[in-house]
C-alpha positions as CSV (number, residue, x, y, z in Angstrom):
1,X,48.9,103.4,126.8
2,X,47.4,104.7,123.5
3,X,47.1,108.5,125.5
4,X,51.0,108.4,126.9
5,X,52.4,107.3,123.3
6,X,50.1,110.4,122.3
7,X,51.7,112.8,124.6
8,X,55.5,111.9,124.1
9,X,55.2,112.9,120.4
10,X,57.7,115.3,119.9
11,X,59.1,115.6,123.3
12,X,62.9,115.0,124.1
13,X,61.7,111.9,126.0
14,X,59.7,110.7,123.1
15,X,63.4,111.1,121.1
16,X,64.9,109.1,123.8
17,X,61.5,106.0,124.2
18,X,62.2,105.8,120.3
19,X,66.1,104.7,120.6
20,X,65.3,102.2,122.8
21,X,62.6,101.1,120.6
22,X,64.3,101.1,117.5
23,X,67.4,99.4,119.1
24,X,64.8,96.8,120.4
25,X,63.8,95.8,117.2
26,X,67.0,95.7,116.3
27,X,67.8,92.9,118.0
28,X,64.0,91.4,117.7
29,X,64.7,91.3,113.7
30,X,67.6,89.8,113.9
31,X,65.9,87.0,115.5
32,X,63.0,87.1,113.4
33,X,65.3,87.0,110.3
34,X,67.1,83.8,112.0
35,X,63.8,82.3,112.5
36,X,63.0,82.3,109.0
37,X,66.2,81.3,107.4
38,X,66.7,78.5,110.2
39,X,66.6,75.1,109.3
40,X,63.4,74.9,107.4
41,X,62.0,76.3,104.0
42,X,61.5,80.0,104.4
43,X,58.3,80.1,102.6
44,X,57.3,77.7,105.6
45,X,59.0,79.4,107.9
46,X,57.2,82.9,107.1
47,X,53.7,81.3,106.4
48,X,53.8,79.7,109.7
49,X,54.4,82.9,111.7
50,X,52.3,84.9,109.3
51,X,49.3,82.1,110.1
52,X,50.2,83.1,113.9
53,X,50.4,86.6,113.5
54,X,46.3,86.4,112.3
55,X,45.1,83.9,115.5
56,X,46.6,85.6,117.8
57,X,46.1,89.1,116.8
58,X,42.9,89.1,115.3
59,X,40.6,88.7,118.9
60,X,43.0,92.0,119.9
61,X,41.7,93.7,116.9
62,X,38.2,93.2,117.1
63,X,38.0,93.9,120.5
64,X,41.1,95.3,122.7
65,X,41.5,98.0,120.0
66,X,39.0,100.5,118.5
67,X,38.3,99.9,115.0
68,X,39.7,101.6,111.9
69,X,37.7,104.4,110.8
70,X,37.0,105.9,107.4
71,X,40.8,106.9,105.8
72,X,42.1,104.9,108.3
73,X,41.2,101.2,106.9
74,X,42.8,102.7,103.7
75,X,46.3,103.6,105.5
76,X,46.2,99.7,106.9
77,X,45.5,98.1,103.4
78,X,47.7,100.7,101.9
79,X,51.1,99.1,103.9
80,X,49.8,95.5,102.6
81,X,51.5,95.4,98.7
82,X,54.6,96.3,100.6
83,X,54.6,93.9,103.1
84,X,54.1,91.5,100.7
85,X,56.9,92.3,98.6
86,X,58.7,92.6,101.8
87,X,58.2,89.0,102.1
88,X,58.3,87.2,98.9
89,X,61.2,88.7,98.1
90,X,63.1,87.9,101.6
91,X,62.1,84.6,100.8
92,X,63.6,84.6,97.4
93,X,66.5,85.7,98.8
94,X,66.9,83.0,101.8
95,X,66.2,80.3,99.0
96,X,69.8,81.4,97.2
97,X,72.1,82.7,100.1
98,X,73.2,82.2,103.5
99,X,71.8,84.4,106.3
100,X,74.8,86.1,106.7
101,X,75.1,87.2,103.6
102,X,71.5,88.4,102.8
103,X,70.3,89.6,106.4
104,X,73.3,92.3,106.3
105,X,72.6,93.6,102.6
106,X,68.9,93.8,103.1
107,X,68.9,95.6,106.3
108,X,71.6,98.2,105.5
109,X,70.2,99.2,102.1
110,X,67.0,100.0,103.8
111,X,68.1,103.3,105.6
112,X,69.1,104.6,102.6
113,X,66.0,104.5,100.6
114,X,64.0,105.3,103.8
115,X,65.4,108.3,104.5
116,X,65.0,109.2,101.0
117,X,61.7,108.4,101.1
118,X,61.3,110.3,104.5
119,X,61.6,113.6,102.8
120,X,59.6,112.5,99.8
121,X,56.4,111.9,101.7
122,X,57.0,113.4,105.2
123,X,59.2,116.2,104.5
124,X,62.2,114.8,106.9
125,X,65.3,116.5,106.5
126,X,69.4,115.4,107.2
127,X,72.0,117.1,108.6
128,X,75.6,116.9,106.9
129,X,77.0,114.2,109.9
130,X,73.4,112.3,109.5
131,X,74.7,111.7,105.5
132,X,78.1,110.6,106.7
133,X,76.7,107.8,109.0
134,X,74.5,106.8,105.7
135,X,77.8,107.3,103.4
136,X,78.9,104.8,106.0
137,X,76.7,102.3,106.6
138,X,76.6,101.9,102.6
139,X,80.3,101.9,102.7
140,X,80.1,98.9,105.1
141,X,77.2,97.4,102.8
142,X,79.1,97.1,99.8
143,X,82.1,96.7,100.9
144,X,80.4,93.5,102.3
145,X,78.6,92.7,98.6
146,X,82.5,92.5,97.2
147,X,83.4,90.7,100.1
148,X,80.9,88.1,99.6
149,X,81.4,87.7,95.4
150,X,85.3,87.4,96.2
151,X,85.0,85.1,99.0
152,X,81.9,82.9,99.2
153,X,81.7,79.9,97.1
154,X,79.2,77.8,98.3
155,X,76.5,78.4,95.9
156,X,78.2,81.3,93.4
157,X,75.5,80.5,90.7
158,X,73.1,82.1,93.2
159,X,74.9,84.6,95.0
160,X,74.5,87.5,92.6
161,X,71.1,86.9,92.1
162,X,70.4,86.4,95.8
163,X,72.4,90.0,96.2
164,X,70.3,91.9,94.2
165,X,67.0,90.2,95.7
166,X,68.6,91.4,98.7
167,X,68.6,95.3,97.7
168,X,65.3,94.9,96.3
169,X,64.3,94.1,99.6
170,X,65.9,96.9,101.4
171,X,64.0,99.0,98.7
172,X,60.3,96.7,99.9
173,X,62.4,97.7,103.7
174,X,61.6,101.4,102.9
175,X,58.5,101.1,101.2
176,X,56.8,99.6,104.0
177,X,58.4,101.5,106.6
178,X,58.4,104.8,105.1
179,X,54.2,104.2,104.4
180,X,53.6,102.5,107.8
181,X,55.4,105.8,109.7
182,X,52.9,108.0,107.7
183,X,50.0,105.5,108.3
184,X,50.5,105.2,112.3
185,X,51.1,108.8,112.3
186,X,47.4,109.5,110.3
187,X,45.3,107.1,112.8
188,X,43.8,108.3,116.4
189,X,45.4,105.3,117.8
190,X,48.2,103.8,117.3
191,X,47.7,99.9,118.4
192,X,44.6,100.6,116.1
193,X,47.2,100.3,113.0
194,X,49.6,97.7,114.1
195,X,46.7,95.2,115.5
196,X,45.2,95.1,111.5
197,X,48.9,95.6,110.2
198,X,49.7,92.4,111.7
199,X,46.4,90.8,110.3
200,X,45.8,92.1,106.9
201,X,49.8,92.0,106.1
202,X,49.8,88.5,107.0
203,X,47.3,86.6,104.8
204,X,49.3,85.9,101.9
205,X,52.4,83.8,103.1
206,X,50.2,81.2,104.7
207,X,48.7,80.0,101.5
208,X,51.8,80.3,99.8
209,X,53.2,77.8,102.6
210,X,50.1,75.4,102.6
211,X,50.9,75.2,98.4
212,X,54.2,74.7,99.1
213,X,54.0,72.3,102.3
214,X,51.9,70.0,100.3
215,X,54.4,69.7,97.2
216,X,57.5,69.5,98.8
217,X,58.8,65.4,99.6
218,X,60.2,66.5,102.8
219,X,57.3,68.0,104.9
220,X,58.4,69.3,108.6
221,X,56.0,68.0,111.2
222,X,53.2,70.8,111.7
223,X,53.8,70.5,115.4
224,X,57.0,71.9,114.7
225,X,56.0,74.4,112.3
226,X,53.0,75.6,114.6
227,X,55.4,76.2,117.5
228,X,57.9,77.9,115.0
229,X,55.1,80.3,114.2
230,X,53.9,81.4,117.3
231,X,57.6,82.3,118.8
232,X,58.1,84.3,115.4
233,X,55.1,86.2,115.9
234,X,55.7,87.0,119.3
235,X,59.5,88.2,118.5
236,X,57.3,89.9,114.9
237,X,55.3,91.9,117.3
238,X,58.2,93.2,119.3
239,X,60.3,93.6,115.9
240,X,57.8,95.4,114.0
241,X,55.9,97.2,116.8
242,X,58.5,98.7,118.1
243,X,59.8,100.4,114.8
244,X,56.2,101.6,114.2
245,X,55.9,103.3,117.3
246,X,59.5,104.7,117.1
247,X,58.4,106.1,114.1
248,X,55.6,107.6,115.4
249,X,57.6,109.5,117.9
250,X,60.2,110.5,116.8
251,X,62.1,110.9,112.9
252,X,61.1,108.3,110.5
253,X,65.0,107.9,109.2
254,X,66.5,108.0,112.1
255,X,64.3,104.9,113.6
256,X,65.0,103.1,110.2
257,X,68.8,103.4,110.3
258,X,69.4,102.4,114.1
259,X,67.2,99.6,113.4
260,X,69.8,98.4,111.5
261,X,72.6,98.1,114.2
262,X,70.9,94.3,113.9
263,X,73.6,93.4,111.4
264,X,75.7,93.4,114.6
265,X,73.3,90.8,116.0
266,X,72.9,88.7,113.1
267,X,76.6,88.5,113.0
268,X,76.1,86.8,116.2
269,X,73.3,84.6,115.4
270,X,74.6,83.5,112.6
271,X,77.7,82.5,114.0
272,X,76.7,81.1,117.1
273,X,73.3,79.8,116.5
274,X,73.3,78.8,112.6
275,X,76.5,77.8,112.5
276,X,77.5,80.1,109.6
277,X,81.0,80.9,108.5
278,X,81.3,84.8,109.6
279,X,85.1,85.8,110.0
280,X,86.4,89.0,110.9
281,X,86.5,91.1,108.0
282,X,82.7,90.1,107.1
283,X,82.1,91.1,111.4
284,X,84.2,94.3,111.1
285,X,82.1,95.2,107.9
286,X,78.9,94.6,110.0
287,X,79.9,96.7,112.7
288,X,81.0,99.3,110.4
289,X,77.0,99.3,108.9
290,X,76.2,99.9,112.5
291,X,78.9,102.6,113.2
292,X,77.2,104.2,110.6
293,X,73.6,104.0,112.4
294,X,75.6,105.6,115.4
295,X,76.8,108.3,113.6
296,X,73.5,108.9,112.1
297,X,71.9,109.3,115.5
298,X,74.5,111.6,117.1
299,X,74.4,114.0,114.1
300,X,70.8,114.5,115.0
């Protein structure tokens, strides 16, 4: 598989592998995302699929993949103090907000640092309709940001504070995807990268949990927890997988920003699964974040 990724890279049908990856992990995050903020502490949540992620990747990386070698092992620890941001500050974030409010912030503020840090590091360039669909998708994004400090009150003391946790983790978004494109791209193989990305990006959270499982009064039955864990590292590898490899093959800012047609998703999930309060404008100024992703892809 390694050998085909290889020789689509660059190709029109490389372009057209890395929609449907891109729009794959769309809808994987938005699961992921769900998963996390569902019905248990998000610290938990996380440090259970992180604790997954490393048993059931680890025997893949040791011996279904060929080891990192020389630069590459520092590509793969490299991505690690952005993952980790990633995911302390998501956490923060779940801890003061409702996932409808906080899943569509941070995902639509990613695009736009990413492409900006696309050209910084990779030398990717926009065409004039690209920037509309980012003009946008931010449009949608803060028009959604007012939406929610003129309409949410549940929780107001923490909504403004959750909002700009929320942009700061678009900006860990970009970080990590911006340096992972670059990192996948600068190793022989590719499943090389993500089999230690999903090991070495995953030891923090479940120490953080196991501290916090152990304080908290309330502590969710580790049977529960453990099957938690494993279905969000299967939907992780799917989520996060297939925007590596969609970066690989095609435009790093173009992958980022269709990714995040999973507001449209979350909308859903949210609605139908959490049980969250969406209403229409709050849906139409989801859909116009993903209109904006469209846009972004046809001026390419």
């Amino acid at each position: 598989m390694s050998e085909a990724i290889r020789a689509l890279e660059g190709t029109a049908a490389g372009h057209q592998l890395a929609l449907v990856l891109a729009l794959t992990a769309a809808l994987l995050h938005a699961f992921l995302g769900a998963i996390q903020k569902g019905r248990v502490d998000p610290w938990l949540s996380r440090g259970a699929i992180d604790a997954a992620f490393i048993v059931l990747t680890l025997p893949i990386a040791l011996f279904l993949v060929p080891l990192p070698q020389g630069r590459e092992w520092a590509l793969v620890i490299g991505t690690m103090p952005f993952m980790f941001a990633y995911k302390w500050l998501l956490a923060l974030a779940y801890t003061r907000a409702a996932y409808t409010v906080v899943y569509p912030v941070v995902r639509g503020s990613g695009p736009f640092f990413t492409v900006i840090g696309a050209w910084l590091l990779i030398g990717e360039t926009f065409t004039p309709m690209q920037w509309a669909g980012v003009g946008i998708l931010m449009g949608g994004i803060l028009g959604l940001a007012v939406y929610n400090l003129r309409h949410v009150s549940v929780g107001r003391d923490r909504l403004v504070p959750a909002l700009w946790l929320a942009v700061a983790t678009g900006l860990a978004t970009a970080a990590y995807t911006t340096w992972g494109a670059y990192a996948i791209r600068g190793t022989e193989d590719p499943f090389t990268y993500l089999a230690w990305f999903f090991v070495l990006c995953a030891v923090d959270m479940p120490l953080i949990a196991a501290w916090r499982w152990k304080a908290t009064p309330y502590k969710p039955p580790l049977r529960d927890l453990v099957r938690l864990g494993v279905t969000g590292a299967v939907i992780g590898w799917g989520s996060f997988g297939t925007v590596m490899l969609a970066t690989r093959l095609d435009k790093v800012g173009e992958a980022a920003v269709l990714r995040e047609t999973s507001t449209v998703f979350a909308a859903l999930i949210g609605w139908l699964v959490l049980k969250e309060s969406v209403g229409p404008r709050r849906v139409a100024l989801m859909v116009m974040i993903a209109f904006g992703a469209v846009v972004v892809e046809l001026g390419g």
